[in-house]
PDB file of N, H, CA, C and O in Angstrom:
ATOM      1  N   UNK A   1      48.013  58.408 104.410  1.00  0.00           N
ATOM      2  CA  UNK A   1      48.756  58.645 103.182  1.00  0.00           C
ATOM      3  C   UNK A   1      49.908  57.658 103.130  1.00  0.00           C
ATOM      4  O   UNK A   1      50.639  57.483 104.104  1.00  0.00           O
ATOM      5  N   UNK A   2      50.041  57.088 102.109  1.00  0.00           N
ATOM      6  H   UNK A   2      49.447  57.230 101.317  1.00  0.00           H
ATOM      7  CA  UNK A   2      51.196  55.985 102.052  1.00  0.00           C
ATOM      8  C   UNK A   2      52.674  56.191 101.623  1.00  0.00           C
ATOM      9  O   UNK A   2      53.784  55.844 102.026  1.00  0.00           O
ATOM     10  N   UNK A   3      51.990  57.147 100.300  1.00  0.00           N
ATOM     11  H   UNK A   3      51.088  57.429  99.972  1.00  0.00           H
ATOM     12  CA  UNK A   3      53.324  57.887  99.526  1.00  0.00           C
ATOM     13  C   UNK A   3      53.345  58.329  98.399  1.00  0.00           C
ATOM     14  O   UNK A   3      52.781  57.542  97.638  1.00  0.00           O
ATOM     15  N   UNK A   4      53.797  59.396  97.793  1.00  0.00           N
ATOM     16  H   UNK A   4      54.255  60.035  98.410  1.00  0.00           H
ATOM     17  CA  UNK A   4      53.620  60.622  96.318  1.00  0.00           C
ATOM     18  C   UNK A   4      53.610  60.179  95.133  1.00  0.00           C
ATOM     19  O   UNK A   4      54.790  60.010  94.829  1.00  0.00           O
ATOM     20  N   UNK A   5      52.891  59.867  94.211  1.00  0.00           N
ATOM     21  H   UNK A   5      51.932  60.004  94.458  1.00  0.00           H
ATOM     22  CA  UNK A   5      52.913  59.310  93.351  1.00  0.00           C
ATOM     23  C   UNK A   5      53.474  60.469  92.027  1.00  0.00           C
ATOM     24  O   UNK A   5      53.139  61.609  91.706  1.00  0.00           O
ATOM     25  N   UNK A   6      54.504  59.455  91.503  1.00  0.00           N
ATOM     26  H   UNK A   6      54.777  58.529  91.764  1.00  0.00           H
ATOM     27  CA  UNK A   6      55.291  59.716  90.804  1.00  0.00           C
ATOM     28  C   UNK A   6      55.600  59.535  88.933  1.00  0.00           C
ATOM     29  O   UNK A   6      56.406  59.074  88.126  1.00  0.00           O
ATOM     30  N   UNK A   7      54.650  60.076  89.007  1.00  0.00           N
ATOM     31  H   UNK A   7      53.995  60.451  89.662  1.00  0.00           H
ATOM     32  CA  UNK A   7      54.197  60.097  87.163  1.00  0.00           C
ATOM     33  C   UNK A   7      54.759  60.902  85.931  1.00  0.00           C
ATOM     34  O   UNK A   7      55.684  60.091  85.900  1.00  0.00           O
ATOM     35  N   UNK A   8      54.953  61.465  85.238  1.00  0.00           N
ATOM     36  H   UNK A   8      54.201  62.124  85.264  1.00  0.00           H
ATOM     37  CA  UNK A   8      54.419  61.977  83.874  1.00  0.00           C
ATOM     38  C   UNK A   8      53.630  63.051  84.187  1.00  0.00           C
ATOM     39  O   UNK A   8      53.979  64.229  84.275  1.00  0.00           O
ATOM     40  N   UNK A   9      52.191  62.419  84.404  1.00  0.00           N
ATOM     41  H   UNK A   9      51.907  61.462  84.334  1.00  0.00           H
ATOM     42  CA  UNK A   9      51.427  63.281  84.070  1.00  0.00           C
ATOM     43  C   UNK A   9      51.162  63.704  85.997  1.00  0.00           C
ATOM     44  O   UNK A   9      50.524  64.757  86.029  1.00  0.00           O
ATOM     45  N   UNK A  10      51.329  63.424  86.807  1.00  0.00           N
ATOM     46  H   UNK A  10      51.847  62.569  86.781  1.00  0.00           H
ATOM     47  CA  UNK A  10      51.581  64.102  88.151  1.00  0.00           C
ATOM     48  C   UNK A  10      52.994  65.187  88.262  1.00  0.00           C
ATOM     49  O   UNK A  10      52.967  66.037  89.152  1.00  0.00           O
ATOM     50  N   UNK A  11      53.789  65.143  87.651  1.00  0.00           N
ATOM     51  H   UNK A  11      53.811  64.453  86.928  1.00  0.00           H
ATOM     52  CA  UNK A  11      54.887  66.106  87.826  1.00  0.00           C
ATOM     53  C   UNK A  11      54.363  67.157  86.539  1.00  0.00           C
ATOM     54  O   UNK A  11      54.610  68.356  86.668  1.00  0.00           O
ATOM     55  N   UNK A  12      53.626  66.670  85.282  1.00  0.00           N
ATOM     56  H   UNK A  12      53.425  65.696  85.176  1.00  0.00           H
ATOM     57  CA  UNK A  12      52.907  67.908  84.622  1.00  0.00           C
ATOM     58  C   UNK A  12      51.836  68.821  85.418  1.00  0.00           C
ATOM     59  O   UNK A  12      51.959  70.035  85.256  1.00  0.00           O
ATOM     60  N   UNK A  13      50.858  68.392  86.211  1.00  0.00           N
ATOM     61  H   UNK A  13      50.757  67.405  86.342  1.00  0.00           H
ATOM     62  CA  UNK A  13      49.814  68.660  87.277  1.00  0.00           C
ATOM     63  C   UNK A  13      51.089  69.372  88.305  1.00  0.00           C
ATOM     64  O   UNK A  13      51.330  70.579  88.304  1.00  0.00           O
ATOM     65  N   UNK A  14      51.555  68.727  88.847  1.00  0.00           N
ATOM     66  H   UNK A  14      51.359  67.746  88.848  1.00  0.00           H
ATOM     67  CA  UNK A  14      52.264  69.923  89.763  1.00  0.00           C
ATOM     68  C   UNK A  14      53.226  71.536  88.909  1.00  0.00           C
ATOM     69  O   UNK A  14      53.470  72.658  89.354  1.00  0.00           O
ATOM     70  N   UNK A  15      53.453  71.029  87.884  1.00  0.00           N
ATOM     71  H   UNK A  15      53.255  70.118  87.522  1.00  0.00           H
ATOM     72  CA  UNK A  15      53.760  72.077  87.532  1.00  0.00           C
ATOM     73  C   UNK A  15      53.124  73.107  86.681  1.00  0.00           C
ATOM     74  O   UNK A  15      53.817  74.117  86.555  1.00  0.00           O
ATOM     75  N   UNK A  16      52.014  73.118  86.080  1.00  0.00           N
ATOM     76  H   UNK A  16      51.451  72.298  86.183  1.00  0.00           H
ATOM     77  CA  UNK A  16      50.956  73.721  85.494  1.00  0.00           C
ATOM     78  C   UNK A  16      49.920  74.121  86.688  1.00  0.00           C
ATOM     79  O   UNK A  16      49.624  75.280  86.977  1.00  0.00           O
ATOM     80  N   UNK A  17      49.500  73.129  87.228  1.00  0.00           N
ATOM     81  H   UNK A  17      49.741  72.188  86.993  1.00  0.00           H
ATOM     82  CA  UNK A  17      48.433  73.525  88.047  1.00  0.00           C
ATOM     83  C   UNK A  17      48.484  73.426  89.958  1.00  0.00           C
ATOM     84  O   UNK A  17      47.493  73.564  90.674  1.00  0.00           O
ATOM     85  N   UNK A  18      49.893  73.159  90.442  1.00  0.00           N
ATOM     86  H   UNK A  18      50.698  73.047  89.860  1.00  0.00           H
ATOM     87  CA  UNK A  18      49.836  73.312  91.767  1.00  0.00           C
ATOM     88  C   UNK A  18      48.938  72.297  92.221  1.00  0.00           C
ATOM     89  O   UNK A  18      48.005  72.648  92.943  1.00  0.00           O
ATOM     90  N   UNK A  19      49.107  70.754  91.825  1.00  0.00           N
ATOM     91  H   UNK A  19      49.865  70.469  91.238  1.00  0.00           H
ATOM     92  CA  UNK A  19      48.371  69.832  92.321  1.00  0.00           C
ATOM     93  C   UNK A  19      49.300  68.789  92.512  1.00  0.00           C
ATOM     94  O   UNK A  19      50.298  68.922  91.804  1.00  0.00           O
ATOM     95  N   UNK A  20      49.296  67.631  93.359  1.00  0.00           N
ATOM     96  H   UNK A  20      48.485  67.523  93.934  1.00  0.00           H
ATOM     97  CA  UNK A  20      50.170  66.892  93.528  1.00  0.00           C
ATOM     98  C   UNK A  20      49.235  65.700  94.264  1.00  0.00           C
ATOM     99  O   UNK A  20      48.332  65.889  95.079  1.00  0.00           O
ATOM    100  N   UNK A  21      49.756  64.324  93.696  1.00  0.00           N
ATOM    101  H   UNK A  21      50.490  64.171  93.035  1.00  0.00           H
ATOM    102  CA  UNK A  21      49.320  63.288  93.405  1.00  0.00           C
ATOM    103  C   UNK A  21      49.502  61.989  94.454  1.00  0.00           C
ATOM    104  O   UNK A  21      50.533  61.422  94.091  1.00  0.00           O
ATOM    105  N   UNK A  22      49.058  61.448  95.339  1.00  0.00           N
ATOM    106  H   UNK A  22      48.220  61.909  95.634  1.00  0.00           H
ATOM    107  CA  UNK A  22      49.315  60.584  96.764  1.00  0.00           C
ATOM    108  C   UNK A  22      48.876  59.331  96.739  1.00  0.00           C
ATOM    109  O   UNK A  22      48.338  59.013  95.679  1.00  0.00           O
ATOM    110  N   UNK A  23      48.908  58.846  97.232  1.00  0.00           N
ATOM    111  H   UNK A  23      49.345  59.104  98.094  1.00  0.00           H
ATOM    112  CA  UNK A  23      48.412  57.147  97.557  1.00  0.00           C
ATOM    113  C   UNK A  23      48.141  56.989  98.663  1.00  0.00           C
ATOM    114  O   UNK A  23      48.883  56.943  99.644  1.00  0.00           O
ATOM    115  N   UNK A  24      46.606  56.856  98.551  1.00  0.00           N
ATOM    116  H   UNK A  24      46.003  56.894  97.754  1.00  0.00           H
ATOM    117  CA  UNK A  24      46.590  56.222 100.006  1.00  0.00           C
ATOM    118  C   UNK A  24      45.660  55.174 100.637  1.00  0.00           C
ATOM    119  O   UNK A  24      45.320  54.225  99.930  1.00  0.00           O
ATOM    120  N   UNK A  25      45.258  55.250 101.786  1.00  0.00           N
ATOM    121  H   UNK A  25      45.534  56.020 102.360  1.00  0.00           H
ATOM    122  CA  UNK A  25      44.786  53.880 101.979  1.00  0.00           C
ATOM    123  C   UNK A  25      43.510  54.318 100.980  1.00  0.00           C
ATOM    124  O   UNK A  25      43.281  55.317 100.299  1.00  0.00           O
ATOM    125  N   UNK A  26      42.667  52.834 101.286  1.00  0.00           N
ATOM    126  H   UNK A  26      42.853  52.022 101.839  1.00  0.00           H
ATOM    127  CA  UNK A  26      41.208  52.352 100.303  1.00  0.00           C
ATOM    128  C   UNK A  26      40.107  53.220 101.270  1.00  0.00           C
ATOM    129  O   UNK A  26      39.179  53.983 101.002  1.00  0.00           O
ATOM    130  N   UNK A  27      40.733  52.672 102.613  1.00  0.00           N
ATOM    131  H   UNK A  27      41.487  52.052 102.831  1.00  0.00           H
ATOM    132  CA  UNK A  27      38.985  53.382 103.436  1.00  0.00           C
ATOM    133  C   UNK A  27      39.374  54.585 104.105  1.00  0.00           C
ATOM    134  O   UNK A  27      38.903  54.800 105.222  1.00  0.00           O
ATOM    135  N   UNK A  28      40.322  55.559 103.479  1.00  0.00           N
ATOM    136  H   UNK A  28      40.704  55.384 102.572  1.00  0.00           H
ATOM    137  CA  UNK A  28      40.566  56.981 103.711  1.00  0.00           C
ATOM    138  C   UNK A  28      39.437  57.780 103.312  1.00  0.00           C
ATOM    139  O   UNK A  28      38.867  57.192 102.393  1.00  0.00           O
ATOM    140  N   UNK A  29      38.779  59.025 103.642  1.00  0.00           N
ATOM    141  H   UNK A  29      39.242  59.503 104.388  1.00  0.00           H
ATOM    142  CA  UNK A  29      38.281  59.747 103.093  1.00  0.00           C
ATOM    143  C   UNK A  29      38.514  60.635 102.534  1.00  0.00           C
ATOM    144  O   UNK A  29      39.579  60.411 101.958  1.00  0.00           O
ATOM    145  N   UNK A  30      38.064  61.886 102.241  1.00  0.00           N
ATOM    146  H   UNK A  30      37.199  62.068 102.709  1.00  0.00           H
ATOM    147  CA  UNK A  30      38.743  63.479 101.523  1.00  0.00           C
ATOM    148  C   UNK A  30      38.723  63.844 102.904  1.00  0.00           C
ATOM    149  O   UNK A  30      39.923  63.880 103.179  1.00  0.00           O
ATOM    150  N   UNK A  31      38.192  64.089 103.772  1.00  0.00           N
ATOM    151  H   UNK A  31      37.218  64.060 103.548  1.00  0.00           H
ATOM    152  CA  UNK A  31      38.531  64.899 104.814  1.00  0.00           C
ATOM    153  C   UNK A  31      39.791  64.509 105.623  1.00  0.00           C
ATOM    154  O   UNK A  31      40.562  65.355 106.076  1.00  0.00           O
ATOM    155  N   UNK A  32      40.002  62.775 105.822  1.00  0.00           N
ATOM    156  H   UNK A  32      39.376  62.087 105.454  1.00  0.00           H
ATOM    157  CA  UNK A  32      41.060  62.604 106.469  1.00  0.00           C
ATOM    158  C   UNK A  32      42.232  62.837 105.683  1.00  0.00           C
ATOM    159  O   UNK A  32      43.186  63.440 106.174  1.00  0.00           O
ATOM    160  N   UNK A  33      42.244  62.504 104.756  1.00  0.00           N
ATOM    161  H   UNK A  33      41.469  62.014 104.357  1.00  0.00           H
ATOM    162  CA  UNK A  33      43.282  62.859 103.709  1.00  0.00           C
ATOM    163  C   UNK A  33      43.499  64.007 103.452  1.00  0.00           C
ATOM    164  O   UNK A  33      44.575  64.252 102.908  1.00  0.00           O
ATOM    165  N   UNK A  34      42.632  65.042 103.724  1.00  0.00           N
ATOM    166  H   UNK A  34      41.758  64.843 104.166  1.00  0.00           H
ATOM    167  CA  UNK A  34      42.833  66.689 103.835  1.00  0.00           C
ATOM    168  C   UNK A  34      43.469  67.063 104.951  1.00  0.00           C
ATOM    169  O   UNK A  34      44.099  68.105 104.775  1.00  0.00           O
ATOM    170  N   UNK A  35      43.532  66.727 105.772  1.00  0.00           N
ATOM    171  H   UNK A  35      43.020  65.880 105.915  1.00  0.00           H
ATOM    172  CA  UNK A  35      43.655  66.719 107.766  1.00  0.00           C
ATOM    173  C   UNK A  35      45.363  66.478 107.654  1.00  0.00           C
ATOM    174  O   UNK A  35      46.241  67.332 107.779  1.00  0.00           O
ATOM    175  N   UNK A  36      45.499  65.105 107.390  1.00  0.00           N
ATOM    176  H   UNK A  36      44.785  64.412 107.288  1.00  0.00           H
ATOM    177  CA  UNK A  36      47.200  64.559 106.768  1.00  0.00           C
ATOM    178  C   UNK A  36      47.698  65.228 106.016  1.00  0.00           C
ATOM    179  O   UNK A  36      48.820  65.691 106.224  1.00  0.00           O
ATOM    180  N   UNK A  37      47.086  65.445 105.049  1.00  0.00           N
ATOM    181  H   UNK A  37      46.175  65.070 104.880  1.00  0.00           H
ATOM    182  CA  UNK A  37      48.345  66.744 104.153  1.00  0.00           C
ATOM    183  C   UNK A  37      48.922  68.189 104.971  1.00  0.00           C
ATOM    184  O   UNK A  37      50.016  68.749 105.045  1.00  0.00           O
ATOM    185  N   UNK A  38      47.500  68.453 105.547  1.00  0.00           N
ATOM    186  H   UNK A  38      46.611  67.998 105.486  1.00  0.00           H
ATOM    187  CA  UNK A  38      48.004  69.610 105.776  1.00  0.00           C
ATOM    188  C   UNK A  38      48.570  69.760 106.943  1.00  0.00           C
ATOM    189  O   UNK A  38      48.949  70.833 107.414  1.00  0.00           O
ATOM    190  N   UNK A  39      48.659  68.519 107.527  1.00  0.00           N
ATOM    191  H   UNK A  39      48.351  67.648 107.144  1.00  0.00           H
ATOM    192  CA  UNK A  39      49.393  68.379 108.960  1.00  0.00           C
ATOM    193  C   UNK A  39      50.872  67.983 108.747  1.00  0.00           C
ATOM    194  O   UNK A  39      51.783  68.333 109.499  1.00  0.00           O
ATOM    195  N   UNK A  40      51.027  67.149 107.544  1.00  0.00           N
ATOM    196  H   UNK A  40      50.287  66.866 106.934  1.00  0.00           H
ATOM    197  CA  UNK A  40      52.456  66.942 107.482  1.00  0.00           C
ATOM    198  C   UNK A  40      53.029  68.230 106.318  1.00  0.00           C
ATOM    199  O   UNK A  40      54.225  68.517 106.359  1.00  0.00           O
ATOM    200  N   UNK A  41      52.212  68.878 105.422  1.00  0.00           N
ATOM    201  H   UNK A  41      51.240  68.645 105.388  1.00  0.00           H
ATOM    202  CA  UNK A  41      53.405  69.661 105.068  1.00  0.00           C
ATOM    203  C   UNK A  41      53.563  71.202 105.043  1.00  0.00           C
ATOM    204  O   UNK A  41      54.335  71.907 104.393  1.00  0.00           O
ATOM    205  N   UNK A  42      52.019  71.702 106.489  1.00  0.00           N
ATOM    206  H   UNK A  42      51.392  71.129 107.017  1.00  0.00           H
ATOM    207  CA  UNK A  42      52.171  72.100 107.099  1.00  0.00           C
ATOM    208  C   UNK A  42      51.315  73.439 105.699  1.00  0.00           C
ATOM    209  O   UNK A  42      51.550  74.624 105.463  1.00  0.00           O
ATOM    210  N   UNK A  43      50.536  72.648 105.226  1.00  0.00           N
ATOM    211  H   UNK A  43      50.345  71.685 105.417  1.00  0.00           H
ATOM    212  CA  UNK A  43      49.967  74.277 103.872  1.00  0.00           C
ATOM    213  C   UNK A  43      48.366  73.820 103.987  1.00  0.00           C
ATOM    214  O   UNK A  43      47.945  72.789 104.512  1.00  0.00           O
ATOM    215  N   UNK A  44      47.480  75.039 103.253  1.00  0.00           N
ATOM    216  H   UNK A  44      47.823  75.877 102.827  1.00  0.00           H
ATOM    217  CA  UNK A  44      45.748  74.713 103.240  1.00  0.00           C
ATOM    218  C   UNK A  44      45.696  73.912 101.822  1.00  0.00           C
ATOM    219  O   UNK A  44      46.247  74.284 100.786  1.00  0.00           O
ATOM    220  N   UNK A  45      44.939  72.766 101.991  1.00  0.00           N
ATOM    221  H   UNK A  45      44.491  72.463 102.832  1.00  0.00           H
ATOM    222  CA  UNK A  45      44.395  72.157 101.314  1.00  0.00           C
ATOM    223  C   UNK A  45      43.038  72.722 100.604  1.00  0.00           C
ATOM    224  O   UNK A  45      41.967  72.624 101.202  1.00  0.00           O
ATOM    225  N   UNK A  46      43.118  73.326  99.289  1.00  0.00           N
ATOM    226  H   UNK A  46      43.989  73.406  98.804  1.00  0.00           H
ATOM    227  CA  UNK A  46      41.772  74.052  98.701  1.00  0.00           C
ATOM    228  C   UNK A  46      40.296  72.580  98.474  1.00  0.00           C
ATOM    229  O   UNK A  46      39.093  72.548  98.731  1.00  0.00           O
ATOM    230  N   UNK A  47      41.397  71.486  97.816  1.00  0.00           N
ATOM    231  H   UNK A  47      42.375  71.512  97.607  1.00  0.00           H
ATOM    232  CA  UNK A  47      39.940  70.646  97.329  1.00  0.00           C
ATOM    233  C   UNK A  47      41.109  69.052  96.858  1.00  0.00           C
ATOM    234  O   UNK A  47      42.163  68.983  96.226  1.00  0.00           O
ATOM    235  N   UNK A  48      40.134  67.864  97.631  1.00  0.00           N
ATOM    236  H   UNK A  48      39.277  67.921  98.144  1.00  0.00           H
ATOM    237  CA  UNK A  48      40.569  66.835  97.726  1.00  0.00           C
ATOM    238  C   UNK A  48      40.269  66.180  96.213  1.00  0.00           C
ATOM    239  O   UNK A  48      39.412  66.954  95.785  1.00  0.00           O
ATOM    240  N   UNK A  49      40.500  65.183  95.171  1.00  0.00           N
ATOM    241  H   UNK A  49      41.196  64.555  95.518  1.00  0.00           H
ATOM    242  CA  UNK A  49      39.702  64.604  94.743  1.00  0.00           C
ATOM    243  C   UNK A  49      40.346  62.994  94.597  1.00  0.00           C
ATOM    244  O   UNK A  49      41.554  62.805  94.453  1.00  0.00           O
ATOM    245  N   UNK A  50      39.248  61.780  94.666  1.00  0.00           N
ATOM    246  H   UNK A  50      38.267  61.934  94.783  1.00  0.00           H
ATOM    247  CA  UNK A  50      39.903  61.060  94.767  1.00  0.00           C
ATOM    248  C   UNK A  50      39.271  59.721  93.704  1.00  0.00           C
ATOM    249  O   UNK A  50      38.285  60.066  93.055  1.00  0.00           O
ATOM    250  N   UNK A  51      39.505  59.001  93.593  1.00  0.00           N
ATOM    251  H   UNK A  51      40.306  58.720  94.121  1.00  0.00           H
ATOM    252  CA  UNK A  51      39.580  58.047  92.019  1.00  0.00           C
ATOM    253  C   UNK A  51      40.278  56.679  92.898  1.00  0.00           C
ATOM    254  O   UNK A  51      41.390  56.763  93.420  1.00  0.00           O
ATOM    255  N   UNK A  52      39.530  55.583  92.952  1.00  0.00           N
ATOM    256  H   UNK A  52      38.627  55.515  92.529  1.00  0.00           H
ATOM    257  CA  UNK A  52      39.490  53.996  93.442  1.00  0.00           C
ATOM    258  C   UNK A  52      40.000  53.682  91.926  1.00  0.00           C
ATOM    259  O   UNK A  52      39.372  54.051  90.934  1.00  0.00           O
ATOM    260  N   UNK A  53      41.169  52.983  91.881  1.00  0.00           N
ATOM    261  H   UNK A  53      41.679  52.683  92.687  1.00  0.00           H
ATOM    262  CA  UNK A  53      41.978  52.173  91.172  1.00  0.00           C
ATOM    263  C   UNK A  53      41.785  50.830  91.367  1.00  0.00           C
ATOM    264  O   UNK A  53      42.083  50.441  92.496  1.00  0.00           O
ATOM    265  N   UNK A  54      41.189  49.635  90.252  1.00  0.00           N
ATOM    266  H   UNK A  54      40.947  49.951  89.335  1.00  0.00           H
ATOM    267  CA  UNK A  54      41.648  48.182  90.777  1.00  0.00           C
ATOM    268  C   UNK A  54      42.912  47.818  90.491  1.00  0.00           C
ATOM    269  O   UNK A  54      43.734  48.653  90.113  1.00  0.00           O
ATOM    270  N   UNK A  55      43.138  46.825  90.605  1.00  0.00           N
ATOM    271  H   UNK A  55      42.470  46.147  90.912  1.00  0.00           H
ATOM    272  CA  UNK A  55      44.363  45.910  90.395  1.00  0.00           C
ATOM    273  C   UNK A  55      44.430  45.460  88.824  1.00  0.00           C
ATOM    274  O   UNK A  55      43.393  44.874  88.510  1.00  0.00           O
ATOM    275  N   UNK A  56      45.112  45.543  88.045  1.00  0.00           N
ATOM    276  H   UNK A  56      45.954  46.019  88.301  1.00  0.00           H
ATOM    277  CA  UNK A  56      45.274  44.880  86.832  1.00  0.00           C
ATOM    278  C   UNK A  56      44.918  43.198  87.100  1.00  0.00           C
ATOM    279  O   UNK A  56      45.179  42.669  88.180  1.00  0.00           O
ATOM    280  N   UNK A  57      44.322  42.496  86.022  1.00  0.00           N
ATOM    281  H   UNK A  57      44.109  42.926  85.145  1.00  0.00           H
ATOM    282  CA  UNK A  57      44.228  41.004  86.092  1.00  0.00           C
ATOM    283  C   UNK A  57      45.629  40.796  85.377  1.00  0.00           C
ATOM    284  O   UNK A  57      45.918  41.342  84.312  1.00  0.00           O
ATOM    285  N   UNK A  58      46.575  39.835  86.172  1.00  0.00           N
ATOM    286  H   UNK A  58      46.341  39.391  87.037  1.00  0.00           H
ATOM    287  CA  UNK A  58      47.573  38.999  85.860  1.00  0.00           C
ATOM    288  C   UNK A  58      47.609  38.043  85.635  1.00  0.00           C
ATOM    289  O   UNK A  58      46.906  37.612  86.549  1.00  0.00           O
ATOM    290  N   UNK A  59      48.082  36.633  84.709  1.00  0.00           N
ATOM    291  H   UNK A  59      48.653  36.983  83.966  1.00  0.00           H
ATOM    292  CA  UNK A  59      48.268  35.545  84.617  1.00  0.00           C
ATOM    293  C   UNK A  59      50.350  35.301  85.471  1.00  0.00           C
ATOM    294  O   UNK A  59      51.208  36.174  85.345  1.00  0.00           O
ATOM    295  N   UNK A  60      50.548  34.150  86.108  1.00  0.00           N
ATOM    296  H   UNK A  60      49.850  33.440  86.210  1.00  0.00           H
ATOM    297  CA  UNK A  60      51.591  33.577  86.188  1.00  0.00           C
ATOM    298  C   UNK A  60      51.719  32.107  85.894  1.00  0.00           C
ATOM    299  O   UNK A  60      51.862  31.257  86.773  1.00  0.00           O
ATOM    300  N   UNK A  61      51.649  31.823  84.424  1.00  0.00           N
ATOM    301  H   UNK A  61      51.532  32.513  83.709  1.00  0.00           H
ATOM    302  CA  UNK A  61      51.806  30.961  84.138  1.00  0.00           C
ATOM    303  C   UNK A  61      50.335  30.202  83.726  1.00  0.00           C
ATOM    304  O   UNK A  61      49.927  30.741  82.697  1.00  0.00           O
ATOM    305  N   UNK A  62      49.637  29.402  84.066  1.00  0.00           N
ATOM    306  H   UNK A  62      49.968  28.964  84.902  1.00  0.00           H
ATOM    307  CA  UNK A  62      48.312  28.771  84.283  1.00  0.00           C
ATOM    308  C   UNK A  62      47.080  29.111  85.510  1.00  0.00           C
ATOM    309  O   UNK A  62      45.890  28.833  85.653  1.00  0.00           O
ATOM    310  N   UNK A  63      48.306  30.008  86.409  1.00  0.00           N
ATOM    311  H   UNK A  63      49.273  30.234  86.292  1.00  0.00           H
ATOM    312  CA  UNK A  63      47.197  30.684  87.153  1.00  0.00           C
ATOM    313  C   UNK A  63      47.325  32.048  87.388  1.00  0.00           C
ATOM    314  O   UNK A  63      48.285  32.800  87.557  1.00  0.00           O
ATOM    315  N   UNK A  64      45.375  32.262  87.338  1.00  0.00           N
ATOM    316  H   UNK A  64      44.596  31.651  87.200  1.00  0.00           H
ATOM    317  CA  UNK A  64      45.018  34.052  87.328  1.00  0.00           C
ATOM    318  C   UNK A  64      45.219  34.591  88.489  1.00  0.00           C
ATOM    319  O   UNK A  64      44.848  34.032  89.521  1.00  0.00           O
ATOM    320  N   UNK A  65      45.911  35.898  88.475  1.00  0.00           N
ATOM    321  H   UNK A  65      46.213  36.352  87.637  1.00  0.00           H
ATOM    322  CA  UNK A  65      45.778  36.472  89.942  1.00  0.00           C
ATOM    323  C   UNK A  65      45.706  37.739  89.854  1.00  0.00           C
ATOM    324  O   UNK A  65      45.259  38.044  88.748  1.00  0.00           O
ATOM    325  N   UNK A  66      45.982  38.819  90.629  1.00  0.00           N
ATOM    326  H   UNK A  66      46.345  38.571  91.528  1.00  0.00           H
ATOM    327  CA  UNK A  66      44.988  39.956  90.699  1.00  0.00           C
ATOM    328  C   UNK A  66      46.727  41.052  90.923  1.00  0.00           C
ATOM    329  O   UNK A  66      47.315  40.725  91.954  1.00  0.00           O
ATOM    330  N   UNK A  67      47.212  41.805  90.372  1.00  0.00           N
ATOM    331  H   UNK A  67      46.735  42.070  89.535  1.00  0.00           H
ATOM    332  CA  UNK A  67      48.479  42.775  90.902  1.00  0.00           C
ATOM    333  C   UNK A  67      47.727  44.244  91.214  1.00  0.00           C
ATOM    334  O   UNK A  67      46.971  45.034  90.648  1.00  0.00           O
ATOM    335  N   UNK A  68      48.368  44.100  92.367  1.00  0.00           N
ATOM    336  H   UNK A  68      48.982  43.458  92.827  1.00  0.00           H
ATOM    337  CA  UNK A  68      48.293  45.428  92.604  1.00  0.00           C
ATOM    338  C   UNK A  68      47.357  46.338  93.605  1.00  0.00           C
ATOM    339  O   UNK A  68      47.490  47.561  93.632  1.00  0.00           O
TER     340      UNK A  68
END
């Protein structure tokens, strides 16, 4: 886990529905990422779900590069 992601619509999810929103590595799984939560904040994890984000395409100037 890297660190809590901090949204809009993640602080609506935690407060309607008791879900809360993380970052973490690419080649994490749901189970290890289930294992880490509940080891650092010490509660049961009901159900992982997780969603691969790319990088936005950026230009700087004349050359393309990749953020994020």
């Amino acid at each position: 886990m890297q660190r809590p992601l901090l949204t809009e619509k993640g602080t609506r999810l935690k407060e309607e529905g008791n879900q809360y929103l993380f970052r973490v590595a690419k080649r994490a799984n749901k189970i290890e990422i289930k294992h880490a939560i509940e080891a650092l904040f010490k509660v049961t994890v009901v159900e992982v779900r997780t969603l691969p984000v790319r990088g936005k395409a950026k230009r700087l100037g004349p050359f393309p590069g990749q953020a994020g």
